[in-house]
N, C-alpha and C positions, 0 to 999 in steps of 0.2 A: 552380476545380476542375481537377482533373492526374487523366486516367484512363492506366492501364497500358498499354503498349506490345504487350505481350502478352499469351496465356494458360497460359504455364508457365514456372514458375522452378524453379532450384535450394532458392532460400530465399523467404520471404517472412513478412516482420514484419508482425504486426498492432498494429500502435499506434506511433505516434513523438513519444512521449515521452523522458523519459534513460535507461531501459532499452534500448527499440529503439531509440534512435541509437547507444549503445553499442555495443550487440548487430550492426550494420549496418555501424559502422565496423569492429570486430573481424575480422567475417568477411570482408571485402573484404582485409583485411590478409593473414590464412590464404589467400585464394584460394580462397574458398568455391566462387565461379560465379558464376550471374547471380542479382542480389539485388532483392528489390523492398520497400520499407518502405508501408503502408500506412494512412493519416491519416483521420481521422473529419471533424476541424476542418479551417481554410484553410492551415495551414500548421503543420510539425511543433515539438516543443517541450517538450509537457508542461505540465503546472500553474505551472512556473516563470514560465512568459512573464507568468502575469499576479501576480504576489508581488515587490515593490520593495526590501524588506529585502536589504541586501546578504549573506549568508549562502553565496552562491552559490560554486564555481570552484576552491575552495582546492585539492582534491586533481586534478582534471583540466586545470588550469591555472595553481596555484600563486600565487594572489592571492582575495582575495575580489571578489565581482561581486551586480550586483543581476539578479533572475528571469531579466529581459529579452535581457540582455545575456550571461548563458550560456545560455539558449536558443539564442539567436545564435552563440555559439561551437560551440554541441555542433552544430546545423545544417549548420554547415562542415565539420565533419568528417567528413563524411559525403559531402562530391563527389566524384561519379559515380556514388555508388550511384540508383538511378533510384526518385523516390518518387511515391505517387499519395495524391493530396490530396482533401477534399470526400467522399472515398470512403467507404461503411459496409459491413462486412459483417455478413450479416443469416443466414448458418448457416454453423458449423463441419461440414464432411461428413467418411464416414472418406477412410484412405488419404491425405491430404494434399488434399483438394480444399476450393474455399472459394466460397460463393453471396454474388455483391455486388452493392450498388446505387451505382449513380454516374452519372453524367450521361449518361453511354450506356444506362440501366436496367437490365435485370439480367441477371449472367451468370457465370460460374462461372470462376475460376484453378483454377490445379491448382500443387504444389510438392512438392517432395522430400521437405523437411521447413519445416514452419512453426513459427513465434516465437508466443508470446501475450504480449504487452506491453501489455495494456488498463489497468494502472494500476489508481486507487481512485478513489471518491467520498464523500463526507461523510454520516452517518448525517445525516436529514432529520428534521426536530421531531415528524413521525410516526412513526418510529422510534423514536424515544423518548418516546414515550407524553405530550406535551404537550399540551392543549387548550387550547381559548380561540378566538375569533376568528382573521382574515389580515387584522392593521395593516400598515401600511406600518413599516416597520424592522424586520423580522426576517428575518433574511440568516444563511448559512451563511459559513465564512469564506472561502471562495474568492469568494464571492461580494463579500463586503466590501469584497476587493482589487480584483474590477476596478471596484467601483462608484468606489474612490478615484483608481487609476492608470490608468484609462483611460477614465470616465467623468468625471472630475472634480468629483466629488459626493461631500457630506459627508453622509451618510443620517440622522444622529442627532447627537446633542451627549454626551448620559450615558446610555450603554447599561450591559446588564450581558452579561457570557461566558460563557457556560458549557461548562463544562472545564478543566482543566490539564494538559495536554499542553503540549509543547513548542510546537506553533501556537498553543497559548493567547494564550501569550505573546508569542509574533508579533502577534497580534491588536494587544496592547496598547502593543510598538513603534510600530505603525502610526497605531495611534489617536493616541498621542503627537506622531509627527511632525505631523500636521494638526491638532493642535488640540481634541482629542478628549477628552475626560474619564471612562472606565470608572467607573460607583459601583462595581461587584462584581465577582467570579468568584464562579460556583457549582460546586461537585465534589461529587457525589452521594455518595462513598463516605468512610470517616471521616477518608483521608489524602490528599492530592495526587497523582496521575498522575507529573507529576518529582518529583525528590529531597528531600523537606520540607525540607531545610537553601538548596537553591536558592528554594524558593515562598516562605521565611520570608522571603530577603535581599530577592525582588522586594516583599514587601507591605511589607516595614518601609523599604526605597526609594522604591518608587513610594507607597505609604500607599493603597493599592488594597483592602478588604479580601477576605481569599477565604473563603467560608462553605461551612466541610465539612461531608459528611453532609446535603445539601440538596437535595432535590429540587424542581425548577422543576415546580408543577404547573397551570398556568395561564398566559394571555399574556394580559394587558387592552387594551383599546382597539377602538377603531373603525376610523376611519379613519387614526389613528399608535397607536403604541405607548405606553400610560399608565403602563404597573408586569407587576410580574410578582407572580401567586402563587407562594409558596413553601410546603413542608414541612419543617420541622427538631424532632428530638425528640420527633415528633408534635404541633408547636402548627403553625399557619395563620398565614403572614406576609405581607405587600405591601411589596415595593419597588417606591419610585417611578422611572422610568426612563423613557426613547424610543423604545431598540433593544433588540433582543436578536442577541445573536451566538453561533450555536452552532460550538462548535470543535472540532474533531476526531472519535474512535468512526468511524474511517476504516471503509468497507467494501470487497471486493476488487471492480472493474468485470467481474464475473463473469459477467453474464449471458445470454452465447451459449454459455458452458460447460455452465449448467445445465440449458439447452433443445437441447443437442447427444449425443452416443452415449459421452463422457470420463467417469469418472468423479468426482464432484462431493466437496468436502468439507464438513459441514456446521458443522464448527468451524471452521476459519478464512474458511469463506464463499469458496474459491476450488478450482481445482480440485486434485486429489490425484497430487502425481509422485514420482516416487523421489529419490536423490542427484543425477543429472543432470537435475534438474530434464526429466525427460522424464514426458510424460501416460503416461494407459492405453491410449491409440493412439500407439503409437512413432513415428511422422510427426510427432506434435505437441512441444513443448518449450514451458516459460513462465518469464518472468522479472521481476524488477521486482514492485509491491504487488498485481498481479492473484492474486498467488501466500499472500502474508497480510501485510494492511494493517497498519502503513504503518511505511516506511524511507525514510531522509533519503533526499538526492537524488545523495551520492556512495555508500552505500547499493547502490542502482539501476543507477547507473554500474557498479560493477564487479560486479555479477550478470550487469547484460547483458554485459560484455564472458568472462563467465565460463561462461555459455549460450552463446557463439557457438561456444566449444574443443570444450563438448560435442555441436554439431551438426556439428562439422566432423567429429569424431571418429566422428560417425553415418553420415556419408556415407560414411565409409572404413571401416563396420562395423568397428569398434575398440569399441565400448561393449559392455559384458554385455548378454543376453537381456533382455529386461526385463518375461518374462513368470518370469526365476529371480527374484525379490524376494519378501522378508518383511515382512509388514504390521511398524509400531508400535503396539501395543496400549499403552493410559493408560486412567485411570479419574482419578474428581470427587479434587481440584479443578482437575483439567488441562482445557482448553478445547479446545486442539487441540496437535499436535505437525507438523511438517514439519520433511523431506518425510517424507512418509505411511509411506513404505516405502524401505526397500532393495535395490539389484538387489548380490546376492551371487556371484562373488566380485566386492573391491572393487580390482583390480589395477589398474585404470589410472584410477581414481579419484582424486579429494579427500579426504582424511583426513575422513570423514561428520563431518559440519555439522549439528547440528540446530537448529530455534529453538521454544520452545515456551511458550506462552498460558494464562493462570489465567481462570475461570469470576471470579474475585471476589478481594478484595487478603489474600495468601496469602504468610505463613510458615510454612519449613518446610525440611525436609530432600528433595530432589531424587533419588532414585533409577534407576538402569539396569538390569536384570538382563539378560542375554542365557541362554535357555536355565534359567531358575533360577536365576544365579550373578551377584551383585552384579559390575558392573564399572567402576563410576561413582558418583560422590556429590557432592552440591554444596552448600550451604544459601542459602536461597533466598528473600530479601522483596520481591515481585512486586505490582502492579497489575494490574486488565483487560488496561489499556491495553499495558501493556509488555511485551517480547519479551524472554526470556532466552534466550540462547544455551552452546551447549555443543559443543565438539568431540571427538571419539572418535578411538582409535588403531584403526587398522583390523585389528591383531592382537587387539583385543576382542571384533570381529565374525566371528572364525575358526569355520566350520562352526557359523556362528548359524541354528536352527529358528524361536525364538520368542525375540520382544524385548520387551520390557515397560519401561514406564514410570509412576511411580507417583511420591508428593510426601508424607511425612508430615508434616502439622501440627502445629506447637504454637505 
């Protein structure tokens, strides 16, 4: 445990994951001030440190790397910035100020402007509505990994997954490397989370099969893992298995946002900023999947390094008011839209970025209007799971009142 040298900074990053080490190094770069990155865990990093799959590094170091070892890299980049480890903070207050607990107990920073870089966490078997017993082998996938690369434990022999997401399939790299034999994936909804032409190559490769439209309703066992109930087409199924691995349905680590004075989103489960990624208390700023889960980890990297332009720019009051912003307004089948709002005008902005979420797996025609008046069209076959993006010309946002967002169906 590393407590803080002091009780005021210029900046100070809550979480040091690839977001805020990004965000950390950036602003050291600009010449922010004095910076302080602030750690939950023993040492900063992120989710990477414990995931072995080399997937890592390409864009912020131009090779691929395993979890670990860009953890390791991104860490580095980052001397001199001064970090506190072990540390939690336990209330977001206004004005910039922060209530923590650390090995000195508890006490309060203060900062000019603050980062929120808390990341995600993995929707939990309770969350998704599973019953049955607690056997031994049912792991979420973070967990999976470190039970493999760092405890050196093989949990199960023939699990099944559930999900298809891109971690999915990480899953089942991994399980490969060690030894591991998946019987299934299960995907609740009637097409795969990726691309059915990429899920078709993996199952007709690996001969893994994936059952869509299946709902895991049950977990059997006692003391291990026996089988799992399933639902399909409304019959009652059992497969036999060890483990279960639940994958992905990322949620944002939101929750000092929702017990603090910011205001909360309840569609993407994080909290609600404008373009610069700035809260409802302009002291605040967030970056990375606290913001709406989840994006890879080069992703992250360059939000956080893209959050730091716009906190530099705060400190030198160069951003809009960011009490001139217009909400987005969306209706069913949109889930959430970010960011939330606009601060108008957009002159020293980013050509507005949006990303935006479906309730359920959704074609259809993607609509903008600003004001009434069509300015944007897309068409659009989306999952829960996945994030469509869309960029806007900022002469479409010229003297915008009301912006709407809408999706027709067919």
């Amino acid at each position: 445990m590393i407590s803080p040298n002091k009780e005021k900074y210029d900046v100070i990053i809550v979480g040091g994951g690839v977001s805020g080490l990004s965000a950390a190094k950036a602003l050291r770069r600009m010449g922010a001030g004095d910076i302080l990155v602030i750690e939950r865990e023993e040492e900063c990093g992120g989710a990477p440190r414990h995931i072995m799959n080399p997937f890592f590094g390409l864009r912020e170091f131009g090779l691929p790397m395993t979890g670990p070892t860009y953890a390791r890299r991104m860490r580095r980049r980052i001397k001199g910035v001064e970090t506190a480890t072990g540390v939690s903070i336990t209330r977001l207050l206004p004005q910039g100020m922060l209530e923590v607990a650390g090995p000195d107990g508890l006490y309060t920073l203060e900062a000019r402007r603050i980062v929120l870089a808390t990341g995600t966490r993995e929707a939990s078997r309770h969350a998704r509505l599973v019953s049955g017993g607690r056997p031994f082998g049912v792991i979420t996938y973070g967990a999976f990994q470190r039970y493999v690369h760092f405890a050196g434990l093989k949990p199960f022999q023939r699990p099944a997954i559930v999900g298809t997401e891109w971690v999915s399939f990480s899953a089942v790299h991994t399980m490969r490397e060690i030894g591991v034999d998946p019987v299934c994936m299960l995907e609740e909804h009637p097409r795969t989370t990726v691309p059915e032409l990429v899920a078709e190559a993996f199952e007709l490769y690996l001969m893994i099969p994936i059952h869509r439209g299946t709902h895991l309703r049950r977990i059997l066992g006692r003391g291990n893992v026996e089988g799992a109930e399933i639902e399909r087409d409304g019959q009652v199924d059992i497969i036999r298995c060890d483990g279960i691995v639940f994958t992905g349905k990322f949620i944002p680590e939101a929750h000092l946002i929702r017990s603090a004075h910011l205001e909360f989103d309840s569609g993407s489960r994080g909290p609600m900023t404008d373009q610069y990624q700035r809260l409802s208390d302009p002291a605040y700023f967030a970056c990375g999947n606290v913001l709406r889960a989840v994006q890879a980890s080069w992703v992250c990297s360059r939000e956080g390094e893209r959050v730091a332009r716009f906190v530099n720019m705060s400190l030198s009051s160069k951003l809009p008011r960011a009490d001139d912003s217009v909400p987005l307004r969306f209706s069913d089948p949109i889930r959430f839209v970010w960011p939330q709002r606009l601060a108008l005008p957009n002159r020293h902005g980013p050509r507005p970025h949006l990303t935006i979420s479906f309730l359920r797996p959704t074609r259809g025609t993607l609509r903008l209007l600003v004001n009434g008046r069509e300015v944007f069209s897309k068409t659009v076959d989306a999952m829960p799971e996945q994030l469509i993006s869309i960029v806007l010309k900022p002469a479409a946002l010229k003297k915008a009142n009301e912006i709407e967002i809408s999706c027709e169906t067919w």
